[in-house]
VOLUMTOR-891023 format. One record per residue (C-alpha): x, y, z; residue in three letters. Coordinates in steps of 0.05 Angstrom, whole numbers, padded with zeros to 5 digits, always signed. Each point is the difference from the previous one (the first is absolute). Layout:
<pts>
XYZALA ...
</pts>
This chain:
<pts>
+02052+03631+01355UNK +00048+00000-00052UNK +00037-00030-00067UNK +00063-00011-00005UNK +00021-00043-00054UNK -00045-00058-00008UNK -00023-00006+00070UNK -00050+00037+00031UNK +00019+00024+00079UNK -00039+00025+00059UNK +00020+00035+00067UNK -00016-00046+00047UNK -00037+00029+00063UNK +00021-00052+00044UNK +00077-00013-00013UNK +00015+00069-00025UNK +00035-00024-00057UNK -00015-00001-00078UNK -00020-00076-00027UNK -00017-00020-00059UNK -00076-00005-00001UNK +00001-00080+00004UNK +00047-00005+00064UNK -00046+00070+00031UNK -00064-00049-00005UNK +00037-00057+00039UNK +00033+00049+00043UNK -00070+00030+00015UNK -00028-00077+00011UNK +00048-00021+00056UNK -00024-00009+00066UNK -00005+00049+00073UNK +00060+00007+00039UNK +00018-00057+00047UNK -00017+00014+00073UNK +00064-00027+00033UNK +00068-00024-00032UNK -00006-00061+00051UNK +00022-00048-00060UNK +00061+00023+00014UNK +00025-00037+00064UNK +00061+00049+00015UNK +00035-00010-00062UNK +00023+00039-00047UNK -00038+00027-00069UNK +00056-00042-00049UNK -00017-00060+00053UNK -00074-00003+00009UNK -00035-00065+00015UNK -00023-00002-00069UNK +00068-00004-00032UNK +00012-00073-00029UNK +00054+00010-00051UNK +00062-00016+00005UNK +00074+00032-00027UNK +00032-00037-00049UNK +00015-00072+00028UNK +00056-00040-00009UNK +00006-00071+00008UNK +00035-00021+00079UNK +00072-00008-00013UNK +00009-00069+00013UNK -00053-00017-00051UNK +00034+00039-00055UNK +00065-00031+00008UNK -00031-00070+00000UNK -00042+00017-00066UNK +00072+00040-00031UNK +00041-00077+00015UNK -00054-00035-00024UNK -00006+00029-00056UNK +00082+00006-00017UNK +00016-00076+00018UNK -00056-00014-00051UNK +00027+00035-00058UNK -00063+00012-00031UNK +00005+00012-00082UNK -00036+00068-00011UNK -00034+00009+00060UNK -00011+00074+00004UNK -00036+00002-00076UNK -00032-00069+00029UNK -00028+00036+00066UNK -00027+00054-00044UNK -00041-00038-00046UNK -00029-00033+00057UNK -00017+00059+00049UNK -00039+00025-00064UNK -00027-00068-00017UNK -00027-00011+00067UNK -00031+00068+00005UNK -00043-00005-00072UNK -00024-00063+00016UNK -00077-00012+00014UNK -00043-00041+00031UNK -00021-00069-00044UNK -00067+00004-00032UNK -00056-00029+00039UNK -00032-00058-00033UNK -00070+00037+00012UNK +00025+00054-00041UNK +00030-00036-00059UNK -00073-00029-00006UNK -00036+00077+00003UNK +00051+00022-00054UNK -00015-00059-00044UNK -00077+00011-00002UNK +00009+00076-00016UNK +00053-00023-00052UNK -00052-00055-00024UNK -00060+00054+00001UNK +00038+00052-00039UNK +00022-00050-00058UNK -00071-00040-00001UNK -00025+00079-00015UNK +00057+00014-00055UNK -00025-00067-00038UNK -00072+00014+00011UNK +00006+00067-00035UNK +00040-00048-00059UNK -00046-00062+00004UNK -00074+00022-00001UNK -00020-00069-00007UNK +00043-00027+00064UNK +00055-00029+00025UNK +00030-00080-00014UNK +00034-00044+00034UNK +00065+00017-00042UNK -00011+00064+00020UNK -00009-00009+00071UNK +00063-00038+00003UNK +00033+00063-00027UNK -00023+00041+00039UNK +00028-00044+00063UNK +00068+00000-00029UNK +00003+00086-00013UNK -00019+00000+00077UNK +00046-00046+00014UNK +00062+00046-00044UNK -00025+00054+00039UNK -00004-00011+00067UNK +00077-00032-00016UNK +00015+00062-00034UNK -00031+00057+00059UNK +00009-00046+00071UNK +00054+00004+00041UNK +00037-00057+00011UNK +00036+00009+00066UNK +00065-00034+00009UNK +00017-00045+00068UNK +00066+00007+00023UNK +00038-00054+00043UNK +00054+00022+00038UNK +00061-00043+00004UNK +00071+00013+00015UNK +00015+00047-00053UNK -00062+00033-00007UNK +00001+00015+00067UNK +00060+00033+00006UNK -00018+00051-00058UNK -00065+00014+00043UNK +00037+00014+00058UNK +00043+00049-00038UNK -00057+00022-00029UNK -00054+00006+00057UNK +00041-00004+00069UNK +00009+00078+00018UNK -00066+00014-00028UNK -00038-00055+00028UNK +00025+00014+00071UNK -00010+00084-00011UNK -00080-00024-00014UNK -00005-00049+00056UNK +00035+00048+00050UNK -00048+00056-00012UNK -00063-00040+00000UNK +00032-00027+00081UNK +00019+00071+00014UNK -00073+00016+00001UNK -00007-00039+00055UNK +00047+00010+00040UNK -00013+00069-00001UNK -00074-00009+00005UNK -00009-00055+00051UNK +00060+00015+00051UNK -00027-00057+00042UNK +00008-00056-00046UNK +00039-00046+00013UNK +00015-00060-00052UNK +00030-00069+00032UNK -00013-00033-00071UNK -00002+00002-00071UNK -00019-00025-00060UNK +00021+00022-00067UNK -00034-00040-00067UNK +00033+00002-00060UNK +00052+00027+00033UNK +00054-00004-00045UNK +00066+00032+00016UNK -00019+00013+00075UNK -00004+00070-00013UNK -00060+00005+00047UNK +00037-00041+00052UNK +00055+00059-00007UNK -00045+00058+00005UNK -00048-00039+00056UNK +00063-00004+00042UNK +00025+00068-00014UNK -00067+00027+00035UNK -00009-00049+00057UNK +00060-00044-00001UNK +00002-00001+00077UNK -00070-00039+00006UNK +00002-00043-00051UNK +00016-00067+00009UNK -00023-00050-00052UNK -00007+00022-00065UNK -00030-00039-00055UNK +00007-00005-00083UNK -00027-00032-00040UNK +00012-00003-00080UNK -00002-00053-00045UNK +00057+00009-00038UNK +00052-00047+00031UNK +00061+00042-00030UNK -00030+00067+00030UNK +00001-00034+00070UNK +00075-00015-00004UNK +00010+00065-00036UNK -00037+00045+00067UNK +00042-00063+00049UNK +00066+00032-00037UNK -00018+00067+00006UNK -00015-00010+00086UNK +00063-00032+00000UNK +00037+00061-00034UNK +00013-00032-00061UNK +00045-00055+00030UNK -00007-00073+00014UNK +00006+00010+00086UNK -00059-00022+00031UNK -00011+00067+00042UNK -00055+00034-00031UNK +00000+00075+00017UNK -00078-00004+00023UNK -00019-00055+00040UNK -00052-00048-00004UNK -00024+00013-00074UNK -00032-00069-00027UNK -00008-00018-00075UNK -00061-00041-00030UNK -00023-00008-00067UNK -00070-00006+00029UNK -00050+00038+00048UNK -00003-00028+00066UNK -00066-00038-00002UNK -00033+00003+00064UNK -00053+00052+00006UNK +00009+00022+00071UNK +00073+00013-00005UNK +00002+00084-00006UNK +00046+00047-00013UNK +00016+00072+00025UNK +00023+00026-00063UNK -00025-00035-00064UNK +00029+00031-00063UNK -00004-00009-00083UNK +00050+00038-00037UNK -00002-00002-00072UNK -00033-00072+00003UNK -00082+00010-00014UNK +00024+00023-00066UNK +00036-00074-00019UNK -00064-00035+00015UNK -00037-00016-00069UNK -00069+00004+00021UNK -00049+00031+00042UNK -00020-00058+00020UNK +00072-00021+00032UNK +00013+00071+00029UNK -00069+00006+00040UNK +00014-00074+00029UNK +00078+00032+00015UNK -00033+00060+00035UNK -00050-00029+00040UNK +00051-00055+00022UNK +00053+00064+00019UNK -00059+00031+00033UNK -00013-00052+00032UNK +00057-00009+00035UNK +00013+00079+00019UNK -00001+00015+00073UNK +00013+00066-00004UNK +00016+00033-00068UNK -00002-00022-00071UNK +00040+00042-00045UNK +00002-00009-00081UNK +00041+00033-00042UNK -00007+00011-00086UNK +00027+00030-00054UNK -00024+00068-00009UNK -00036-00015-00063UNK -00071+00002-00023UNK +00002-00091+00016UNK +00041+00012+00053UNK -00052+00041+00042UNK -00061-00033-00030UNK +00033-00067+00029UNK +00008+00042+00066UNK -00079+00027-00002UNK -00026-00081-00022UNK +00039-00019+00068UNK -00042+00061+00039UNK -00060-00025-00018UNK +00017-00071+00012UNK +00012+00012+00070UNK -00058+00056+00013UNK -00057-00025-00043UNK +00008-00077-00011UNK -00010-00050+00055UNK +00043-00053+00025UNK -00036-00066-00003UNK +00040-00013+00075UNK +00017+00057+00044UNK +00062-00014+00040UNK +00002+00075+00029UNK -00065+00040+00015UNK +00038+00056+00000UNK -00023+00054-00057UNK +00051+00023-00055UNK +00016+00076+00005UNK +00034+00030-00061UNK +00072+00031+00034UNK +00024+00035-00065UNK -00001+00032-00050UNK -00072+00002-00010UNK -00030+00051+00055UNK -00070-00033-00004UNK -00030-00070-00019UNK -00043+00027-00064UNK +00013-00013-00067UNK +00061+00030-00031UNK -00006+00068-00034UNK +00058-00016-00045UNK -00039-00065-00029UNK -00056+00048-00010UNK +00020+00052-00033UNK +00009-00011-00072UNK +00040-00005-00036UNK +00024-00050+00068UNK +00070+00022+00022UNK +00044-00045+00057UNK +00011+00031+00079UNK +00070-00010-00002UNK +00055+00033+00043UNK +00080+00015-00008UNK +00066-00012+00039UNK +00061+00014-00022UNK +00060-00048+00012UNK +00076-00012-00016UNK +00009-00060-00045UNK +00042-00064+00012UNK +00066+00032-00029UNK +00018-00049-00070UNK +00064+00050-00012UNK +00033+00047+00040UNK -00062+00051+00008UNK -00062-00004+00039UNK -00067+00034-00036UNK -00053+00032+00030UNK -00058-00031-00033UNK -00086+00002+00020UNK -00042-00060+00015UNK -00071+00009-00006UNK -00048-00048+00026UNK -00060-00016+00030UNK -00021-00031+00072UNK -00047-00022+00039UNK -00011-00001+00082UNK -00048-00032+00036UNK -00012-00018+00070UNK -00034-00035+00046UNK -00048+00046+00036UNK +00010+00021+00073UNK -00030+00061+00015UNK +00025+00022+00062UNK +00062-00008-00035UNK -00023+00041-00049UNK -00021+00057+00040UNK +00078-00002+00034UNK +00037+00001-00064UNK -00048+00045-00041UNK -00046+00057+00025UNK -00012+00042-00064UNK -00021-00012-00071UNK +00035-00004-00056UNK +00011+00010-00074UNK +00056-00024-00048UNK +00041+00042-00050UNK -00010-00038-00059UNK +00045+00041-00045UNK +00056+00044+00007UNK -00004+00063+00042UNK +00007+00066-00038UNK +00024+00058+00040UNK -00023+00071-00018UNK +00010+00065+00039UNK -00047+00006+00050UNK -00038-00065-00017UNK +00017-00077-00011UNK -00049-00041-00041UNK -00007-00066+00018UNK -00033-00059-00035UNK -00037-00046+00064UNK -00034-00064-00002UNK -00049+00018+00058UNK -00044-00038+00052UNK -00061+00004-00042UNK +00030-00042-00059UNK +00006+00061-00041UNK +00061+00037-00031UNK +00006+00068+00019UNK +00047+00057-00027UNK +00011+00046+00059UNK +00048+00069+00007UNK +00020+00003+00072UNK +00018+00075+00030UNK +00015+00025+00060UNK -00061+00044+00000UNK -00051-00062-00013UNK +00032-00055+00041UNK +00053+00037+00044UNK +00071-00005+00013UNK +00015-00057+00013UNK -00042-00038-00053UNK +00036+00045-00057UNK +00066-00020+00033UNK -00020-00074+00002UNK -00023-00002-00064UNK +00057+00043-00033UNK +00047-00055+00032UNK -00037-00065-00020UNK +00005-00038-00072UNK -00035-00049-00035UNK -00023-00060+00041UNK -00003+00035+00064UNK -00062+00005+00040UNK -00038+00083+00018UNK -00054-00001+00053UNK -00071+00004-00032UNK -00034+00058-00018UNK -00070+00004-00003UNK -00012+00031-00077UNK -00057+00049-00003UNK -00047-00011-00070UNK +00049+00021-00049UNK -00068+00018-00048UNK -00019+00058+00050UNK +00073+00022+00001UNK +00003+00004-00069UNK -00059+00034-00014UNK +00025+00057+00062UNK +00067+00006-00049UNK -00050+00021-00058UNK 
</pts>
């Protein structure tokens, strides 16, 4: 052991390398060596079945020029300073206050200045008083709630979203279906329905992944002007009645029989424009509901965002449907690795699960920027186990944060089976060859196999 600077380091038995004494104590905490690199399947380390990321997406071709005509013929005054203020706009905004909570924060308001005039009126408190009193709560719960704004997308609004939202929208939704497709080789999708869906980007990315299965595909949004707006863009921004994907069918409604299922329901950026909880449990027990397969949700990566994302988890796990039209259980796909409580809601202070993909932006001038979406999704299945068992035979554990690379070591940051976060330094001397190599090549989002963490107390006290 010694000091260097501020920082105390340690030779570490194990890896052979000097750590600092923090990362030594996780390093000496991570699990035994894995008996067989199985989890590999033939591939290679940079391609392991764990990898779900994706390299920086661009929108198809044929959607791009559509959006770039669009957007030209329109002539839109401003539109790049427009599209800014919104993308910012729409990523600070929170959830609406529940009525339940306005009510909790009014009787604590009420209790605290009944106590202040108390202390000031030994004698008590009158009516003229009282009424006071009601109006100062009043001022302040004007003065400290947030009042969230609706928006209503017409013809010109929409346009600045989709200059605003369409490459990044589409980069989320992509990588969210990615996950499957790489996960669950053997689904198939014939059908799908998209709510709130907007601009069609998840029609774009659905058909990018399984475009030669699927055959009817479904949105629904109740913006009127958005519906033309996603026709346009399927007809590559002209007036021809030849849509580049088939079969695509507009409502401003869900469909409302119950038995009519889906292979692929999705919610992209839509749980987030309902104003209540109320409204978005009813939403996601209805999209539930009708999911035959998978239901896949999709946030901004913001502290609402994924709390939005976790109220929908427990809504489908915990809360039961007063009419079952499927007996089949709900299985959580991704990201979450088990169906516990979250660790991130947890820990205080409470901090979102969100992940990243980068993407080129719908080009407003000549150049095309690399920018970063960050989001948060949701997967979750309809149980089959023996499906299960094909598609996955080892355990896993997310990397919730980014990967840091040292010599010798990587520490990792994993969301593991057992609901708990975990800080782990892989080496090739704990966890072989091939799970260095594996986890040297993977980045945030991507799935590890499980270790099985010995007490990190007894490890800690053998480092002392």
């Amino acid at each position: 052991m010694y000091l260097l600077g501020s920082r105390i380091y340690v030779n570490c038995s194990r890896c052979h390398v000097a750590l600092c004494l923090k990362e030594a104590q996780r390093c000496q905490s991570s699990a035994a060596p894995l008996q067989q690199a199985d989890f590999l399947k033939g591939a290679p380390h940079r391609k392991h079945p764990g990898v779900t990321n994706l390299k920086t997406v661009r929108l198809p071709e044929p959607l791009q020029v559509a959006a770039q005509s669009i957007l030209k013929r329109a002539e839109v005054k401003s539109l790049t300073e427009r599209a800014h203020k919104l993308s910012n706009f729409l990523w600070s905004r929170k959830r609406a206050i529940e009525a339940s909570q306005l009510r909790e924060k009014a009787i604590r308001l009420e209790k605290k200045f009944l106590e202040q005039e108390n202390d000031i009126h030994t004698d008590g408190i009158d009516h003229k008083l009282e009424a006071q009193i009601r109006k100062r709560i009043l001022s302040e719960l004007k003065r400290t709630t947030y009042h969230r704004t609706p928006l209503r997308y017409d013809e010109d609004l929409g346009l600045v979203y989709m200059a605003a939202r369409l490459a990044g929208g589409y980069a989320a939704a992509l990588r969210a279906l990615n996950e499957i497709k790489k996960r669950d080789p053997l689904f198939v999708p014939y059908s799908l329905l998209d709510f709130g869906s907007g601009l069609g980007t998840c029609t774009w990315a659905s058909h990018s992944l399984w475009g030669d299965s699927l055959k009817e595909y479904v949105c629904v949004d109740s913006s009127g002007d958005m519906n033309t707006l996603a026709e346009e863009l399927l007809r590559g921004g002209s007036e021809v009645d030849n849509p580049i994907i088939k079969q695509v069918y507009f409502r401003q409604f869900l469909p409302v029989s119950p038995k009519v299922q889906f292979d692929l329901v999705i919610s992209a950026y839509s749980l987030s424009e309902l104003a209540t909880l109320d409204e978005r449990i009813n939403v996601i027990f209805t999209l539930w509901r009708k999911t035959n397969s998978y239901l896949v949700l999709v946030e901004n990566g913001t502290k609402d965002g994924h709390q939005i994302l976790m109220e929908a988890r427990d809504t489908i796990l915990k809360r039961e449907e007063e009419i079952k039209h499927d007996l089949r259980r709900p299985s959580i796909f991704a990201p979450c690795t088990h169906e516990l409580s979250c660790p991130r809601l947890i820990k205080q202070p409470a901090v979102p699960c969100n992940f990243s993909q980068f993407y080129y932006s719908l080009p407003l001038s000549r150049s095309q920027e690399r920018q970063q979406e960050k989001f948060s999704y949701l997967i979750i299945s309809r149980s089959d186990e023996e499906k299960a068992q094909k598609t996955e035979h080892w355990d896993m554990a997310r990397l919730t944060a980014q990967v840091r690379r040292r010599p010798r070591h990587v520490q990792c940051q994993l969301c593991c089976a057992n609901g708990e976060l975990k800080q782990l330094a892989v080496t090739t001397r704990l966890h072989g060859k091939d799970m260095y190599r594996c986890a040297r090549s993977s980045d945030w989002g991507d799935l590890l196999p499980m270790f099985q963490a010995e007490d990190d107390d007894t490890k800690n006290e053998e480092m002392q």
